[in-house]
Backbone of each chain as ProteinMPNN parsed JSONL, in Angstrom:
{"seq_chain_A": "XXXXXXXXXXXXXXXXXXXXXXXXXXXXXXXXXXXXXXXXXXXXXXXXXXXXXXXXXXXXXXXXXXXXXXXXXXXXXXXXXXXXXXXXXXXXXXXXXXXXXXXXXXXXXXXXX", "coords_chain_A": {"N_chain_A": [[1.485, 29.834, -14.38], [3.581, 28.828, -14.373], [3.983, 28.618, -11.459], [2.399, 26.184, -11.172], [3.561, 24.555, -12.618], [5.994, 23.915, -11.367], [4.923, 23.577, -8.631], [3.562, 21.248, -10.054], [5.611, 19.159, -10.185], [7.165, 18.862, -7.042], [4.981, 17.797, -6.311], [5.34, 15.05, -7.307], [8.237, 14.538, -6.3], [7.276, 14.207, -4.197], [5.855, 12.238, -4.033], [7.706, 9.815, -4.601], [9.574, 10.04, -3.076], [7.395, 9.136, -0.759], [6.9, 6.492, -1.668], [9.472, 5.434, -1.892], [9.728, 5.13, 0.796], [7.929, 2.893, 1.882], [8.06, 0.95, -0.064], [10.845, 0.577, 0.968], [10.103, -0.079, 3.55], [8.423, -2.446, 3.902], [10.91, -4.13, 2.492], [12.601, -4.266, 4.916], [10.663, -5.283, 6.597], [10.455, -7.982, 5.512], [13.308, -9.102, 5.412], [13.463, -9.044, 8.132], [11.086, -10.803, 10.019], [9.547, -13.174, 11.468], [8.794, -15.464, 10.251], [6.961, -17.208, 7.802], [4.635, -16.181, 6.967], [4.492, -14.143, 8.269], [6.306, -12.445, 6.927], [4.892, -12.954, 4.324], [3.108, -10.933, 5.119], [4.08, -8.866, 5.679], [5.554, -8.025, 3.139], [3.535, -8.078, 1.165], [1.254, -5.896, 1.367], [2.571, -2.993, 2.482], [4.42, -3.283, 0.601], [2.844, -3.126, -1.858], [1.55, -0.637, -1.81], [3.842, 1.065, -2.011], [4.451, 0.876, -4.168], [2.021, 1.539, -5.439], [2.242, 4.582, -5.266], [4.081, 4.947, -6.144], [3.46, 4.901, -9.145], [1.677, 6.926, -8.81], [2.79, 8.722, -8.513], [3.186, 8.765, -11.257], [1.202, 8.908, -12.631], [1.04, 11.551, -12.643], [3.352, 12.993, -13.501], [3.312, 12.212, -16.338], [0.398, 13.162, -16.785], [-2.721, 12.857, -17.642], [-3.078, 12.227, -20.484], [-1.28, 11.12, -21.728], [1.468, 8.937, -20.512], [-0.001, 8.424, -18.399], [-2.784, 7.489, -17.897], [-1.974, 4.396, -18.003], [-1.046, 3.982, -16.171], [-2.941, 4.026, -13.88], [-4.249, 2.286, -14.323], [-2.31, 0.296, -14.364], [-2.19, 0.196, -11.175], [-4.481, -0.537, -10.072], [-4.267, -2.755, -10.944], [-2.245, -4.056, -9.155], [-3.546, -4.129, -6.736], [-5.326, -5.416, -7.616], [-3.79, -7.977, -7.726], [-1.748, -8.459, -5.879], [-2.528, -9.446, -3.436], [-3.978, -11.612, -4.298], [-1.968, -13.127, -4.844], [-0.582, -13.559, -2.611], [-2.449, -14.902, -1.22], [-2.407, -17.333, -2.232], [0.389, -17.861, -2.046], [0.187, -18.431, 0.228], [-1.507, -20.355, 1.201], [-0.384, -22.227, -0.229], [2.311, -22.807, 1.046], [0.639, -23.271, 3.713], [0.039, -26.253, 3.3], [1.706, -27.601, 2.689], [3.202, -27.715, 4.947], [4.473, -25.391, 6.394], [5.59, -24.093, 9.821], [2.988, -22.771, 12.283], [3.414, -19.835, 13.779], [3.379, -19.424, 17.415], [0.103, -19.363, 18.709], [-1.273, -18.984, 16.427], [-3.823, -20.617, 14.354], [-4.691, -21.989, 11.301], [-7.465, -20.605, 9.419], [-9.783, -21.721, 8.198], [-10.043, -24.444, 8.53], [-11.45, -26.517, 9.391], [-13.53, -26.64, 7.155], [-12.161, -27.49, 5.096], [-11.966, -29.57, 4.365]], "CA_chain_A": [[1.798, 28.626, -15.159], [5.749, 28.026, -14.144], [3.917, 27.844, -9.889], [1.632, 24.799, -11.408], [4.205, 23.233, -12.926], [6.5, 23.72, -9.92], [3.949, 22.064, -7.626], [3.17, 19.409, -10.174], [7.61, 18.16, -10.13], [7.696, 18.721, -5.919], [4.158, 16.586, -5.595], [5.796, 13.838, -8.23], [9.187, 14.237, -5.92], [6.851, 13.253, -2.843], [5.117, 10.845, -4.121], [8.7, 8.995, -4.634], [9.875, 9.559, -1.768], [6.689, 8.274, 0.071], [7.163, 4.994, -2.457], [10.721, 4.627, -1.567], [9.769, 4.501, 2.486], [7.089, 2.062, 1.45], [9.64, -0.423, -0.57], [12.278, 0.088, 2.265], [9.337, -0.908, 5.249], [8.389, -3.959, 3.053], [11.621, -4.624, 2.691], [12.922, -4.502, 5.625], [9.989, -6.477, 6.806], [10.849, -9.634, 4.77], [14.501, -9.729, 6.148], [13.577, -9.568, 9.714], [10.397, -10.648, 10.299], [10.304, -14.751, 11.897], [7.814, -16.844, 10.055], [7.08, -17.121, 6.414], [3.238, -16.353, 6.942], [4.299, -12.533, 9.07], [6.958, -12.109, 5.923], [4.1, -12.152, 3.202], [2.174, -9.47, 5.519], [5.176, -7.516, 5.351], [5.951, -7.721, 2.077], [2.509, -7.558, 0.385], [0.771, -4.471, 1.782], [3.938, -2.215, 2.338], [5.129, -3.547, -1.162], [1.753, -2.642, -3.005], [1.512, 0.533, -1.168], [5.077, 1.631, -2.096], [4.152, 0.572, -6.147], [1.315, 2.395, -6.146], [2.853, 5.92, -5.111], [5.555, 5.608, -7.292], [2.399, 4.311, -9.871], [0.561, 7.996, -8.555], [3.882, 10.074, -9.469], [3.926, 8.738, -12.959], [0.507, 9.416, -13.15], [1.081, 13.109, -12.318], [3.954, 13.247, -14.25], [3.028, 12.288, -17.244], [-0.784, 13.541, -17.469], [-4.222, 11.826, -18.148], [-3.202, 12.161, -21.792], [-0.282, 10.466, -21.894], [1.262, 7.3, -20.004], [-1.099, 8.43, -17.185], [-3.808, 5.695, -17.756], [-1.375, 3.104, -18.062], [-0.214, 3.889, -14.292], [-4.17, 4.509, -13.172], [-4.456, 0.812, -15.118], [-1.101, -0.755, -13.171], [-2.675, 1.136, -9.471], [-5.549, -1.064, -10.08], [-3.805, -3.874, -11.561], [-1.305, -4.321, -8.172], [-4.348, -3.974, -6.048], [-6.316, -6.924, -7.344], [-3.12, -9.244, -7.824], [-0.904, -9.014, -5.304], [-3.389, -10.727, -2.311], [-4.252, -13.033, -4.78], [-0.504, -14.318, -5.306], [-0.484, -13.913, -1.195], [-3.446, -15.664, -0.826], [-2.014, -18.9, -3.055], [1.267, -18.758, -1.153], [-0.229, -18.62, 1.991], [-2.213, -21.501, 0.949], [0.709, -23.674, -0.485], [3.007, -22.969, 3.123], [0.077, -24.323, 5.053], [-0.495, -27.027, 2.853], [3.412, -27.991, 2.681], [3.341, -28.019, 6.552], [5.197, -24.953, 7.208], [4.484, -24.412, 10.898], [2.679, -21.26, 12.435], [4.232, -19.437, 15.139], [2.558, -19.663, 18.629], [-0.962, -19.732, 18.69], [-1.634, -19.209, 15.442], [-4.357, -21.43, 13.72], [-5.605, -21.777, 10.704], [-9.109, -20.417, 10.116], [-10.806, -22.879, 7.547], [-9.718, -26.004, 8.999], [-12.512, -28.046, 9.017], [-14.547, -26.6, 5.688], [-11.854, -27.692, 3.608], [-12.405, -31.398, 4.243]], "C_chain_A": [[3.068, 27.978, -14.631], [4.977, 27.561, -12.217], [3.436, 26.56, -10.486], [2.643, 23.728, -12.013], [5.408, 22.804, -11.883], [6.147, 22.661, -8.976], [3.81, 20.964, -7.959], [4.932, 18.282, -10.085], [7.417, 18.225, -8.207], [6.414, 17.844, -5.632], [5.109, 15.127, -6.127], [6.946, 13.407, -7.026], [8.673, 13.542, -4.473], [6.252, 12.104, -2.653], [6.135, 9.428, -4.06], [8.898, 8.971, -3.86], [8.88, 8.697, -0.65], [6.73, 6.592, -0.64], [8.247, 4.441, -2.125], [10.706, 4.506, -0.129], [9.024, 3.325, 2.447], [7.447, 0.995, 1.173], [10.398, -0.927, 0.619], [11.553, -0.603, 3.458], [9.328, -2.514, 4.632], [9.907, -4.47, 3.187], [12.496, -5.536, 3.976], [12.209, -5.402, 6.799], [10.559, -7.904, 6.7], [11.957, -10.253, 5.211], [13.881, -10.353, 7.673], [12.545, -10.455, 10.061], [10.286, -12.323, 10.389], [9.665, -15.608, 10.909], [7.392, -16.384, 8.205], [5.318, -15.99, 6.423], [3.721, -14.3, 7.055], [5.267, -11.789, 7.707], [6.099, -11.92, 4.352], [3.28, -11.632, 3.598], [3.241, -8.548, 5.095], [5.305, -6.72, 4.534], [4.637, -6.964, 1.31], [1.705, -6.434, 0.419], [1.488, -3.655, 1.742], [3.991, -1.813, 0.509], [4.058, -2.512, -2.319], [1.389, -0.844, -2.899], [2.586, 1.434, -2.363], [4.544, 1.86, -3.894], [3.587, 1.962, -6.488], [1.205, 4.05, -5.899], [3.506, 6.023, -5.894], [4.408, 5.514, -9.026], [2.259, 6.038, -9.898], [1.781, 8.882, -9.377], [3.968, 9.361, -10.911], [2.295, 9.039, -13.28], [0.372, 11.653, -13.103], [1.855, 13.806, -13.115], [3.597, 13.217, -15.752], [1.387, 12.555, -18.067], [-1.932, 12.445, -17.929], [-4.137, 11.57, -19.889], [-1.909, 10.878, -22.337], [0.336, 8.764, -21.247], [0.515, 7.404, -18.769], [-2.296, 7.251, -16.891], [-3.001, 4.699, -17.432], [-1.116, 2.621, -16.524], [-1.725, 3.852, -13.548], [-4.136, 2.437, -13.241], [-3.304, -0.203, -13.804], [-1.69, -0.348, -11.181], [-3.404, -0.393, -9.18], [-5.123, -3.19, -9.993], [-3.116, -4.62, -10.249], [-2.747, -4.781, -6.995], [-5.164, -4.974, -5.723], [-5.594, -7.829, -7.544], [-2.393, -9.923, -6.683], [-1.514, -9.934, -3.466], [-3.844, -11.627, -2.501], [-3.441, -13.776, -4.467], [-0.128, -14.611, -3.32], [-0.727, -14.877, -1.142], [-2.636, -17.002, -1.205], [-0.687, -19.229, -2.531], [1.416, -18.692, 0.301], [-0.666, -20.355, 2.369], [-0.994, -23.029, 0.803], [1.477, -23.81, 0.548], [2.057, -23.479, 3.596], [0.023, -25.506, 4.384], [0.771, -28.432, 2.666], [3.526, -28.596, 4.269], [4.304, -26.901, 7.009], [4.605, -24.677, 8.567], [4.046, -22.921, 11.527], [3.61, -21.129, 13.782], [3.29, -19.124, 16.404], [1.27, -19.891, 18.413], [-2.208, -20.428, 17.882], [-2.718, -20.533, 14.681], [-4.507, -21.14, 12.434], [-7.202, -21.532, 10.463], [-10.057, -21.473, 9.797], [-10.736, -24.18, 7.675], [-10.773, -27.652, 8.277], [-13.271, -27.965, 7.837], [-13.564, -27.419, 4.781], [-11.919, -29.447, 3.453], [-13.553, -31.773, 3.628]], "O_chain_A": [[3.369, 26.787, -14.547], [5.291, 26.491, -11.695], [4.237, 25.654, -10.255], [2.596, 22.5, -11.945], [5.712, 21.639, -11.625], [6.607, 21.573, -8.631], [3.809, 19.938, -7.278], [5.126, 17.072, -9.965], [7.655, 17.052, -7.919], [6.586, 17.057, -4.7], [5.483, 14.284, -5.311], [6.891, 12.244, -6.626], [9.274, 12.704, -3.801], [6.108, 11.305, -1.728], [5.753, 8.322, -3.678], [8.602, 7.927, -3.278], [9.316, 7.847, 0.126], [6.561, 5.617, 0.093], [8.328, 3.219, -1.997], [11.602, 3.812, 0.351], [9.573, 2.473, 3.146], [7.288, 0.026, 1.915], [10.587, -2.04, 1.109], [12.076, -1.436, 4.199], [10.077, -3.453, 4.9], [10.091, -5.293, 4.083], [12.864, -6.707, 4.068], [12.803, -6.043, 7.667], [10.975, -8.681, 7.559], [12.009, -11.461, 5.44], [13.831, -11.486, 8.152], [13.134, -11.34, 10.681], [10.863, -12.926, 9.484], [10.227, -16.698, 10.809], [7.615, -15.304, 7.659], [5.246, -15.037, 5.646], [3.4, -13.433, 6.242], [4.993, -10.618, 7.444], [6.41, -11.122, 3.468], [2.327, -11.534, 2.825], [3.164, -7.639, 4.268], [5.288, -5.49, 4.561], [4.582, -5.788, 0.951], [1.445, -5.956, -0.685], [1.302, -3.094, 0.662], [3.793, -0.895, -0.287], [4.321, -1.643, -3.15], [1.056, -0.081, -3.806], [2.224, 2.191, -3.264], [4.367, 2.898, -4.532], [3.982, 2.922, -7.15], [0.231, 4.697, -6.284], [3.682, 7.083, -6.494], [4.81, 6.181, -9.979], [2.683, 6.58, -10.918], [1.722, 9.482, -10.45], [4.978, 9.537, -11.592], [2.154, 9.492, -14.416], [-0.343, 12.551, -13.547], [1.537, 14.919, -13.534], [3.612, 14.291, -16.353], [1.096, 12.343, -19.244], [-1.768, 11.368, -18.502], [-4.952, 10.872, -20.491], [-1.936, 10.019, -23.219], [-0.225, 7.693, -21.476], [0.417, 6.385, -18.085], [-2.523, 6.472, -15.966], [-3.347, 4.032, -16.457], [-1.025, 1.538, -15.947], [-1.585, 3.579, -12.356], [-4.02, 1.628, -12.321], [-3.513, -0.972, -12.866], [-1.252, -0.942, -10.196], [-3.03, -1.204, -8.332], [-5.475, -4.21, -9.401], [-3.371, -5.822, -10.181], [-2.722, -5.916, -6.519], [-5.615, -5.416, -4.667], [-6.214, -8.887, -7.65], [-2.291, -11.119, -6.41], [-0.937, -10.722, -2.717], [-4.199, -12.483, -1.692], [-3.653, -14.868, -3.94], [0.432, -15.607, -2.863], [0.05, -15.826, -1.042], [-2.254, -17.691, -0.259], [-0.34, -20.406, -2.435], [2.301, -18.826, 1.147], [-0.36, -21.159, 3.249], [-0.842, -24.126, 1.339], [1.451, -24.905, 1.11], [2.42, -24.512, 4.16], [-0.12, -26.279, 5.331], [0.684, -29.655, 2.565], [3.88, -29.727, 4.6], [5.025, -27.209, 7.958], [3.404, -24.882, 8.742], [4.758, -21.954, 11.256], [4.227, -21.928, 14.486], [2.317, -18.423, 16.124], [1.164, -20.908, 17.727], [-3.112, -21.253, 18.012], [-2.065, -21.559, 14.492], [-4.479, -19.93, 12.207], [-8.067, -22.101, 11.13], [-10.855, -22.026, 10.553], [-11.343, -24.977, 6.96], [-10.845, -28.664, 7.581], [-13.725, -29.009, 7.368], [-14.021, -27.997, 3.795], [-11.906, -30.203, 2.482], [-13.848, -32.965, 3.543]]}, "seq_chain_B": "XXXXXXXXXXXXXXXXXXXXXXXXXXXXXXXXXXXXXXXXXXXXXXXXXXXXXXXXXXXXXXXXXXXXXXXXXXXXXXXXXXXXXXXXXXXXXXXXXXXXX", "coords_chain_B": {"N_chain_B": [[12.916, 26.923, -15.547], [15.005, 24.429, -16.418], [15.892, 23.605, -14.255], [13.745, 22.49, -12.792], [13.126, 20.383, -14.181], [15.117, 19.323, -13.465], [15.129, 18.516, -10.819], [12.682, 16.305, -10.698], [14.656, 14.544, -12.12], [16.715, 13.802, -10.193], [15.432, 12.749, -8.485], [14.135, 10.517, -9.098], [16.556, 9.512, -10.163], [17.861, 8.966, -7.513], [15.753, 7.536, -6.147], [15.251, 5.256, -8.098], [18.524, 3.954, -7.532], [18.133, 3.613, -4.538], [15.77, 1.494, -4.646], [17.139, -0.295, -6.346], [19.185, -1.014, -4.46], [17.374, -2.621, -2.152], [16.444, -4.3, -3.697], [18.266, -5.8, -3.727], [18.614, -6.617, -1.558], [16.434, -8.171, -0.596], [17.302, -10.412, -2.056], [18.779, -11.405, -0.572], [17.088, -13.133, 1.29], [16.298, -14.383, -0.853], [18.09, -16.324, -1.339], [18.957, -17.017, 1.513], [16.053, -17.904, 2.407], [14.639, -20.518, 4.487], [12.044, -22.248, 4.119], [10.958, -22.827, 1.544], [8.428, -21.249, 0.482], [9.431, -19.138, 1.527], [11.344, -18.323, -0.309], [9.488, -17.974, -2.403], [8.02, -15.739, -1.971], [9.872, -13.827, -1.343], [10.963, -13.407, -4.366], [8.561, -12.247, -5.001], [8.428, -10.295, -4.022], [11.13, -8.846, -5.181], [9.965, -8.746, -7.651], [7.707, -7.012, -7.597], [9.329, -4.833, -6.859], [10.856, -4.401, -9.081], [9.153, -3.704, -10.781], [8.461, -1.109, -9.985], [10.876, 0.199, -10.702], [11.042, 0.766, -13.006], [9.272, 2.066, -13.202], [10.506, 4.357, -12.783], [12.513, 4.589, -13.962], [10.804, 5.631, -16.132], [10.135, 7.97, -15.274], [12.289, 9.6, -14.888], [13.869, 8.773, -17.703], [11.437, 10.633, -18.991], [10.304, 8.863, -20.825], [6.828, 7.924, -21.861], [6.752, 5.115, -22.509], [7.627, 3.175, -20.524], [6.217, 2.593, -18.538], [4.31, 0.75, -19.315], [5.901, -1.017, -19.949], [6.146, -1.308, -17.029], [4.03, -2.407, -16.687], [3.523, -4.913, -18.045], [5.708, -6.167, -16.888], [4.39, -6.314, -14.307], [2.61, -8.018, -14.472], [3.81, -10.678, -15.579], [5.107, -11.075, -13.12], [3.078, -12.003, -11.438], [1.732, -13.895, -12.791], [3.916, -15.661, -12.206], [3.878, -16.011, -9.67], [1.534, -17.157, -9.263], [1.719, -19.592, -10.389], [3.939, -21.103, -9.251], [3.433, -21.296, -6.773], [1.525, -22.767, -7.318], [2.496, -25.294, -7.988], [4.176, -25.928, -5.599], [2.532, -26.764, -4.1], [0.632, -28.968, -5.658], [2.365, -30.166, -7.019], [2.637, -30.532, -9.774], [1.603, -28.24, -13.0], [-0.631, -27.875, -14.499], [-3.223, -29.985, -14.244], [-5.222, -33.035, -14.525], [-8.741, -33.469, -14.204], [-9.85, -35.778, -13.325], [-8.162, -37.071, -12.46], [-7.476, -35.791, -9.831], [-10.052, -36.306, -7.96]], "CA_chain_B": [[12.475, 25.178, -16.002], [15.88, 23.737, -16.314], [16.388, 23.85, -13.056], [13.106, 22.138, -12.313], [12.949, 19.347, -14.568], [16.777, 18.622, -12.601], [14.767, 18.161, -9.473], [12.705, 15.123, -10.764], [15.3, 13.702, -12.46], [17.441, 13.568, -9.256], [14.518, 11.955, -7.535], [13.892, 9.103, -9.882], [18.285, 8.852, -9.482], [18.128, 8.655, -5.909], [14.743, 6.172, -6.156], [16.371, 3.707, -9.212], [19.627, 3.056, -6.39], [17.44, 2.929, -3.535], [15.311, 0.392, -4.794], [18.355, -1.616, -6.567], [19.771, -1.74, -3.015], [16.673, -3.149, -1.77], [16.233, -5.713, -4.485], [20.105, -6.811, -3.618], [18.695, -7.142, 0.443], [15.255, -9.069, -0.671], [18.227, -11.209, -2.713], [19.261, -12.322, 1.009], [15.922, -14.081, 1.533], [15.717, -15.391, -1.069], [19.091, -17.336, -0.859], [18.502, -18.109, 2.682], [15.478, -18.587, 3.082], [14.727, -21.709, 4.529], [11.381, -22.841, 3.073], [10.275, -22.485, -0.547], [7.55, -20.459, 0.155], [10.266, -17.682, 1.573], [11.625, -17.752, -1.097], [8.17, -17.373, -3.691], [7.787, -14.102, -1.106], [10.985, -12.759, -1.793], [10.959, -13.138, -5.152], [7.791, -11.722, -4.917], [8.989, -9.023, -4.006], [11.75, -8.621, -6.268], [9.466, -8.614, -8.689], [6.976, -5.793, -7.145], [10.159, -3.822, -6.799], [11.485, -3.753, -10.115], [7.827, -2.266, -11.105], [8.503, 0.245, -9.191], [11.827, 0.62, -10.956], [10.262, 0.634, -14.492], [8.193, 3.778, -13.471], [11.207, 5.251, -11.783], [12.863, 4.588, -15.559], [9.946, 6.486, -17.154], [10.127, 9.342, -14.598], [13.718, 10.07, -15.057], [13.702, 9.535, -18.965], [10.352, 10.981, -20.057], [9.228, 8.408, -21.858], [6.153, 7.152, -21.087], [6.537, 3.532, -22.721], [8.575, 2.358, -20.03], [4.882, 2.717, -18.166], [3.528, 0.267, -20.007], [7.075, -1.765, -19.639], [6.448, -1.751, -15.926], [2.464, -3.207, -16.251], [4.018, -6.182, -18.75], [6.318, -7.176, -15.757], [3.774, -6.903, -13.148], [2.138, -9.281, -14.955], [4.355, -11.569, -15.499], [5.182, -11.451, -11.573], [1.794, -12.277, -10.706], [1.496, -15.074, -13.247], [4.614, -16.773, -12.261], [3.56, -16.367, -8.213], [1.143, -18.438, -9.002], [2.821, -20.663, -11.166], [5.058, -21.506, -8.538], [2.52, -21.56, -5.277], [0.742, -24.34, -7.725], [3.685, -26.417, -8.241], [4.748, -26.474, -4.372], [1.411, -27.489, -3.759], [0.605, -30.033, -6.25], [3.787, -30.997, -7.619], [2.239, -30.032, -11.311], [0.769, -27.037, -12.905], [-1.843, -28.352, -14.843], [-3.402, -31.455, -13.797], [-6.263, -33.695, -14.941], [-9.46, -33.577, -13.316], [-10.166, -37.207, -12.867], [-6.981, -37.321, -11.181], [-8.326, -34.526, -8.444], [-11.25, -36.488, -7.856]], "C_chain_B": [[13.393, 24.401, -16.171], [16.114, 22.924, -15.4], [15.282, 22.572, -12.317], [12.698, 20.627, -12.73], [14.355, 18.698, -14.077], [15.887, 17.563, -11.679], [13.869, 16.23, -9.237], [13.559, 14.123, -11.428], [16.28, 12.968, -11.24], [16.484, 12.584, -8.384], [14.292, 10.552, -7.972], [15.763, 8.674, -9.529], [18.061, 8.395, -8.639], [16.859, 7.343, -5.784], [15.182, 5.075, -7.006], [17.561, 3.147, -8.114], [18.671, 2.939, -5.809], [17.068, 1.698, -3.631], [16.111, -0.749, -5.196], [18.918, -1.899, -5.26], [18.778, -2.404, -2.771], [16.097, -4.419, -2.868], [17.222, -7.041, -4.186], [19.673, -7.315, -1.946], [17.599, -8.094, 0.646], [15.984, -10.312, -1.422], [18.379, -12.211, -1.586], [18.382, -13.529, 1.118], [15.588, -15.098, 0.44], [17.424, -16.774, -1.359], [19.018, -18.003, 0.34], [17.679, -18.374, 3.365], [15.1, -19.935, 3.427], [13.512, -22.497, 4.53], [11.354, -22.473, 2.032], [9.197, -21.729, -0.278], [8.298, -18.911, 0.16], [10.87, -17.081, 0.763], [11.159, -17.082, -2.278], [7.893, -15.833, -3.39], [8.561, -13.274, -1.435], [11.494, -12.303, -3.224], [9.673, -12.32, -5.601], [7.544, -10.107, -4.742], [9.961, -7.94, -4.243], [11.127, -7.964, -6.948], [8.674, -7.19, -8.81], [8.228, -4.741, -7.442], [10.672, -3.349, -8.403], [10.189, -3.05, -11.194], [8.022, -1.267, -10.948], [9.908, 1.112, -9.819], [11.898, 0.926, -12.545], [9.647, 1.551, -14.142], [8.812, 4.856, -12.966], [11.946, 5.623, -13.298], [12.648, 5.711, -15.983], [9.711, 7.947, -16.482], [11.224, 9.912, -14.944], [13.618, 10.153, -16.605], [12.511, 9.709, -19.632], [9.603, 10.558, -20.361], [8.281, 7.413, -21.512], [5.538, 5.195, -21.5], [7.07, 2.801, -21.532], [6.941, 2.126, -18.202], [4.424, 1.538, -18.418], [4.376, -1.793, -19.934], [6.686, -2.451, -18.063], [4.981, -2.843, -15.531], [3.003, -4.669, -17.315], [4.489, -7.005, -17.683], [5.253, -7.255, -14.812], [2.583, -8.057, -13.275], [2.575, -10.588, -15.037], [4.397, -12.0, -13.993], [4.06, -12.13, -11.318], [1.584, -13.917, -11.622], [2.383, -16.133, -12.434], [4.929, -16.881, -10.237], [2.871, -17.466, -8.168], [0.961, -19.498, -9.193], [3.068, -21.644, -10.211], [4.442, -21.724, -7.347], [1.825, -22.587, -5.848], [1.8, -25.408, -7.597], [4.325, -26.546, -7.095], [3.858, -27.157, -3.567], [1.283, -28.995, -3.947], [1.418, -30.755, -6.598], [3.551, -31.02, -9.361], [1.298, -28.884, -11.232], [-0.456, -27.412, -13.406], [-2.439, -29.578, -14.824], [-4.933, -31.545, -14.268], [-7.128, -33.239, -14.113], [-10.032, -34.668, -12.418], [-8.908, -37.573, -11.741], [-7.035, -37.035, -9.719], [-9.202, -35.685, -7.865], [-11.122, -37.761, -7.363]], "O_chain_B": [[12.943, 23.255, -16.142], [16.471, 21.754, -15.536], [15.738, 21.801, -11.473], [12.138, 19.823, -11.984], [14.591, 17.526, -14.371], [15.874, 16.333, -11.714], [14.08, 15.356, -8.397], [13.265, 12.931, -11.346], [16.569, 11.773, -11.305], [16.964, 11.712, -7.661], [14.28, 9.587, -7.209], [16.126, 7.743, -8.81], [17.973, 7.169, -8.701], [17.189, 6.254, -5.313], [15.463, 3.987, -6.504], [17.536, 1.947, -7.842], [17.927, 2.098, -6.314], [17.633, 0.788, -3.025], [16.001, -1.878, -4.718], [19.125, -3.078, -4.971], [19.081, -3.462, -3.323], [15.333, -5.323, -2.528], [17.184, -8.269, -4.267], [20.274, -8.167, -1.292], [17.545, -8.786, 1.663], [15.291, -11.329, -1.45], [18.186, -13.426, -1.609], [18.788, -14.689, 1.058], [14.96, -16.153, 0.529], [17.343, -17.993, -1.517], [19.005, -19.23, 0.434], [17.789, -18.862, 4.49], [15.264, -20.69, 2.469], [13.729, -23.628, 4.967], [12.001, -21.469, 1.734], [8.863, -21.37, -1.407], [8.097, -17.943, -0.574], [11.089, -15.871, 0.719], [11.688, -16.212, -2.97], [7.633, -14.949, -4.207], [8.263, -12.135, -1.794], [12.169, -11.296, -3.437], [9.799, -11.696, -6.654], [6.813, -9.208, -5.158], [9.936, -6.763, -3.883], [11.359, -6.765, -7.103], [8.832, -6.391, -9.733], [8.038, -3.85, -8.27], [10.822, -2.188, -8.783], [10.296, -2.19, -12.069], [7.773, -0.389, -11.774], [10.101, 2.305, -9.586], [12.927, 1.317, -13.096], [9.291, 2.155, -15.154], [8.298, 5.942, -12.698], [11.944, 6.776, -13.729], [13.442, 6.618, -16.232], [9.191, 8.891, -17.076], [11.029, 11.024, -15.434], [13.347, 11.256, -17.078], [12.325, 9.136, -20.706], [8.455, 10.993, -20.439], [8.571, 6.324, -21.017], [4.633, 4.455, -21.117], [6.895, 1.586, -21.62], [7.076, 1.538, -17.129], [3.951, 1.098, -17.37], [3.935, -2.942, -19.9], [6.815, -3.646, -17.799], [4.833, -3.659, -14.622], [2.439, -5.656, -16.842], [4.061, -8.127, -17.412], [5.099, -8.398, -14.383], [1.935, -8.693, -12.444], [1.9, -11.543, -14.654], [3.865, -13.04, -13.604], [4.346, -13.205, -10.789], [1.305, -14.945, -11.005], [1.919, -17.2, -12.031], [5.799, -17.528, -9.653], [3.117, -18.474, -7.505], [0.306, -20.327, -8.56], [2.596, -22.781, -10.226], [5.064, -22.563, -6.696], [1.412, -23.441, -5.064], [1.585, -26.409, -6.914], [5.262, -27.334, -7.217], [4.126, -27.91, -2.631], [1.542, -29.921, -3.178], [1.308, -31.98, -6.537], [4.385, -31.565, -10.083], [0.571, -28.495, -10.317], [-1.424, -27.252, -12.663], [-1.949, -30.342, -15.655], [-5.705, -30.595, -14.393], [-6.678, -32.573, -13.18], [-10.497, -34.602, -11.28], [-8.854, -38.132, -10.645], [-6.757, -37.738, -8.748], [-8.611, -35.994, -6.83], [-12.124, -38.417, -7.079]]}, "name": "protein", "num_of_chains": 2, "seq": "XXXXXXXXXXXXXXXXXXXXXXXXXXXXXXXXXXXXXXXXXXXXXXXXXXXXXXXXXXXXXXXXXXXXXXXXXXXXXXXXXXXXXXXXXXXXXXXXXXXXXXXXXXXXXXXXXXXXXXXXXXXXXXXXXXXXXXXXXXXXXXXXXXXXXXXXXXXXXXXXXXXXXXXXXXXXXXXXXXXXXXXXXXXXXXXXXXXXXXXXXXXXXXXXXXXXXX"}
């Protein structure tokens, strides 16, 4: 009983730590990274990544009985929002005129006319 | 068991700074970035982060409302992304349809 609960605090402590490399890549993405477009790749994948580890240790921590759903619920929740909110300010930068970096096109050019 | 419930508490410590540093360095961008979308991104990712700091909360003290705390904000985030990706667009959030058209 005391190994299982052992294992279940040093998975929880890895799951943070893999969430806080996750945050810090994202992060450190967004500073460096040249163009607005390569800055919400950075951010959004990394970012959602990072969430939903630190999401997994609270489901571990606190049990399927407890705030465990809530974090299964937010996993899910990050998963189907945050490429939405990409998607829409991907959409409003091209639409603004920011400009791509080298080759770069847009794909739907001509449908949206 | 003293000993062991230390170990995640120290972890959620050390993850709550981490991430506040990294909220204070996604701060950068969004002061200088130099469109408006860089900055919807960076707040964007503010926002993601302090999720992450709302379940770092509920790891460290226990309680698992602060769970529930962190799915309220990521809601909000997400609403007011695309709030704000409408309104750099259009220049309003809710607009007629006849107008569109």
């Amino acid at each position: 009983m005391v190994t299982v609960a052992l294992l279940r605090q040093w998975v929880v402590v890895g799951l943070i730590a893999v969430g806080c490399f996750f945050l810090l890549v994202g992060t450190v993405g967004l500073i460096r990274l040249p163009n607005v477009y390569n800055r919400m790749h950075a951010t959004s994948k990394p970012t959602t990544l990072g969430t939903a580890s630190v999401f997994l240790a609270g489901f571990v921590h606190f049990g399927p009985g407890g705030a465990g759903l809530p974090s299964l619920i937010g996993i899910v929740f990050l998963f189907l929002t945050v490429p939405t909110g990409a998607h829409m300010i991907a959409r409003s930068a091209q639409r603004i005129g920011v400009p791509f970096l080298g080759s770069v096109t847009w794909p739907t050019e001509d449908e949206e006319e | 068991m003293v000993a062991e419930e230390t170990v995640v508490t120290t972890a959620a410590d050390v993850g709550i700074v981490l991430v506040s540093a990294l909220c204070i360095l996604c701060s950068y961008r969004v002061v200088k970035g130099p469109t408006v979308p860089d900055r919807v991104v960076a707040l964007d990712a503010i926002g993601t982060n302090v999720v992450a700091l709302a379940v770092l909360f509920a790891l460290k003290t226990g309680r698992g409302l602060f769970v529930t705390v962190s799915l309220v904000l990521a809601i909000i985030g997400f609403l007011s992304t695309i709030t704000v990706a409408k309104f750099v667009t259009e220049g309003d959030i809710i607009e007629r349809r006849e107008e569109q058209e």
